[in-house]
C-alpha positions in Angstrom: 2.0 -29.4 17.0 4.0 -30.1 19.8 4.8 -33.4 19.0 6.1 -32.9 15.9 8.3 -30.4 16.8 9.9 -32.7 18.8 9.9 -35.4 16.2 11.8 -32.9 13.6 14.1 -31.8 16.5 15.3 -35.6 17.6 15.6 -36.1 13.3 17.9 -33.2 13.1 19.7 -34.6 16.2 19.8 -38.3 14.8 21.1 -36.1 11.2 23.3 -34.5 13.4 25.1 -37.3 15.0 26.1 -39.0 11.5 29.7 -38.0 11.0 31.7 -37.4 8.0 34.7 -39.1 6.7 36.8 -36.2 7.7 35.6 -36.1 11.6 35.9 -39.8 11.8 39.5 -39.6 10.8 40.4 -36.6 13.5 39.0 -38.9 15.5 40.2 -42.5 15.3 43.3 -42.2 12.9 45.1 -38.8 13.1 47.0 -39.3 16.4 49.0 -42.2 15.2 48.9 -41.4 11.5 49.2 -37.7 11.5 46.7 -35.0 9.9 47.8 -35.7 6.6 48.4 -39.3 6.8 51.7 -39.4 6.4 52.3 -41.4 9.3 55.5 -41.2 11.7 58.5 -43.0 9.8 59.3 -46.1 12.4 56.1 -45.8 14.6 53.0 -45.4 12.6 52.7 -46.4 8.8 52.0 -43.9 6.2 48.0 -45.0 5.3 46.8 -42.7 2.2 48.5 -44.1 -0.7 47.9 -48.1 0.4 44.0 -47.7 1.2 43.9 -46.4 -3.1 46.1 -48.7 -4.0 44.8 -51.6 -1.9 41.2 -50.6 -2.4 41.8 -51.3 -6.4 41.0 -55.5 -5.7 38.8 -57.5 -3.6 41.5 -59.0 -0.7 42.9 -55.5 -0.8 39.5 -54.2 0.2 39.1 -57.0 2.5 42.3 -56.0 4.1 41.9 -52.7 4.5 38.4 -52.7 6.1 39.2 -56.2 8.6 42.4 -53.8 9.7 39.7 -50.9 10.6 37.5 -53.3 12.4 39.6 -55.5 14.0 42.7 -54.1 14.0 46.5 -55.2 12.9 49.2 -56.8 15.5 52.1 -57.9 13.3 55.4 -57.4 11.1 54.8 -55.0 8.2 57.8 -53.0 6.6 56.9 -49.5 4.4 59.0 -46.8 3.2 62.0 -48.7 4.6 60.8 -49.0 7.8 59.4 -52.2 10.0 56.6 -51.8 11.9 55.7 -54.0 14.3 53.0 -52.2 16.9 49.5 -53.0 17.2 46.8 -50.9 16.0 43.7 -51.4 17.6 40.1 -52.5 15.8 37.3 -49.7 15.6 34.3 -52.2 15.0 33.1 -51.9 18.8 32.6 -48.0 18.3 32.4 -47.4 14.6 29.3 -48.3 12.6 29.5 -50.1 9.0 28.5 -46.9 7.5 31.0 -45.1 9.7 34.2 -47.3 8.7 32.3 -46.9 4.5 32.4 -43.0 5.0 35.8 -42.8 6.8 37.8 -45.3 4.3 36.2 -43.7 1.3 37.1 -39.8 2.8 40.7 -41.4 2.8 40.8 -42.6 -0.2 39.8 -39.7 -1.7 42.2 -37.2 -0.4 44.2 -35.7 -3.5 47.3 -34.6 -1.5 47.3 -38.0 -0.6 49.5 -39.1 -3.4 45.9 -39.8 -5.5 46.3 -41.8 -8.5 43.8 -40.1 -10.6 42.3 -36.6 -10.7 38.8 -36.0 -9.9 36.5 -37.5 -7.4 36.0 -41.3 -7.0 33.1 -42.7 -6.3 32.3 -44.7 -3.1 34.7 -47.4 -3.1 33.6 -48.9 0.6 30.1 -49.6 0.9 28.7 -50.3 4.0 27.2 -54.1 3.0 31.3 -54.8 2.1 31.6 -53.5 5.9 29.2 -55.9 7.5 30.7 -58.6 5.2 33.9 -58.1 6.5 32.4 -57.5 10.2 31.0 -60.9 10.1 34.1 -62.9 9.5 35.2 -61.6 13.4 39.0 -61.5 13.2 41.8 -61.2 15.4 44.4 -58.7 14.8 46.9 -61.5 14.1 44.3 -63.2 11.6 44.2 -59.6 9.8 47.7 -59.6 9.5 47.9 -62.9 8.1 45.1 -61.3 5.5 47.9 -59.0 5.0 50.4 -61.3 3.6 47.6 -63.2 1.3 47.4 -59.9 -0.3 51.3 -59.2 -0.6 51.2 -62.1 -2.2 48.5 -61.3 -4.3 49.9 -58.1 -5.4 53.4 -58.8 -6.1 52.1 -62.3 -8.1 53.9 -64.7 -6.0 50.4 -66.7 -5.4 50.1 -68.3 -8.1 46.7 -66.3 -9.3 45.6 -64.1 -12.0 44.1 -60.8 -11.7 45.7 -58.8 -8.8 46.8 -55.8 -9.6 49.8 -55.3 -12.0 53.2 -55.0 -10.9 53.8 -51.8 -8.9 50.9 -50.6 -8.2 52.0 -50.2 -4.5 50.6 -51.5 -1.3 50.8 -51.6 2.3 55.1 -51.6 1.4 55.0 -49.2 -0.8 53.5 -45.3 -2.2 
């Protein structure tokens, strides 16, 4: 009997220590990009609307979970402002179900400037994470991810199905 009190006990603890979206983000993102991730204009880039809209296409995806990860060091403007800080990687401390859960809690906060109503289903699955985990980038090679998907979305690549024309990004809503 003993035993398996102990055994429900470390289960609850193990339950215990998985954290939600919203803890995650207290944790890792809210200094520099504020409780309600509006950022601070000139320092730290407003995140809510560009996880959606980047989250709508593959590289955008890509993008968004390689900057969790690894981090960003380079030259990206927003809202009329150039940023040009470095934001450091979470993939030392965060799990791949850890970066899933906090990307997808962003991307579904409605006061987030939301695109649609309602609530979206997972758009980060921890499998995409480890994908992305084992392509081991430097910040500078995320930001050079960055531009591919610039590119991308504002159809100056040369490709086909990106997302139409402003739909927003890391530059934009």
């Amino acid at each position: 009997m003993r035993k398996l009190l102990i055994t429900l006990l470390a289960f609850g603890a193990l339950g215990a220590m998985a954290a939600d979206g919203e803890t995650l983000y207290a944790q890792y993102c809210q200094a520099c990009h504020m409780e309600n991730g509006e950022g601070v204009p000139g320092q730290y880039p407003f995140i809510g609307g560009p996880i959606k809209n980047l989250s709508s296409f593959e590289e955008g995806r890509e993008f968004v979970i390689a900057a969790t990860l690894f981090g960003l060091q380079g030259e990206l403007m927003q809202r009329g402002y150039t940023y040009n800080s470095v934001m450091p990687g979470y993939g030392q401390v965060l799990s791949d179900e850890d970066v899933a859960t906090l990307l997808n809690w962003i991307a579904q906060q409605s006061s987030w400037r939301r695109r649609s109503g309602g609530q979206q289903e997972d758009l980060f699955t921890p499998e995409e994470v480890a994908a992305v985990r084992a392509k081991q980038l430097t910040p500078e090679q995320v930001h050079e991810l960055l531009a591919e998907v610039e590119a991308k979305m504002h159809g100056t690549d040369g490709s086909k199905g990106g997302p139409p024309a402003g739909r927003g990004g890391p530059h934009s809503n």
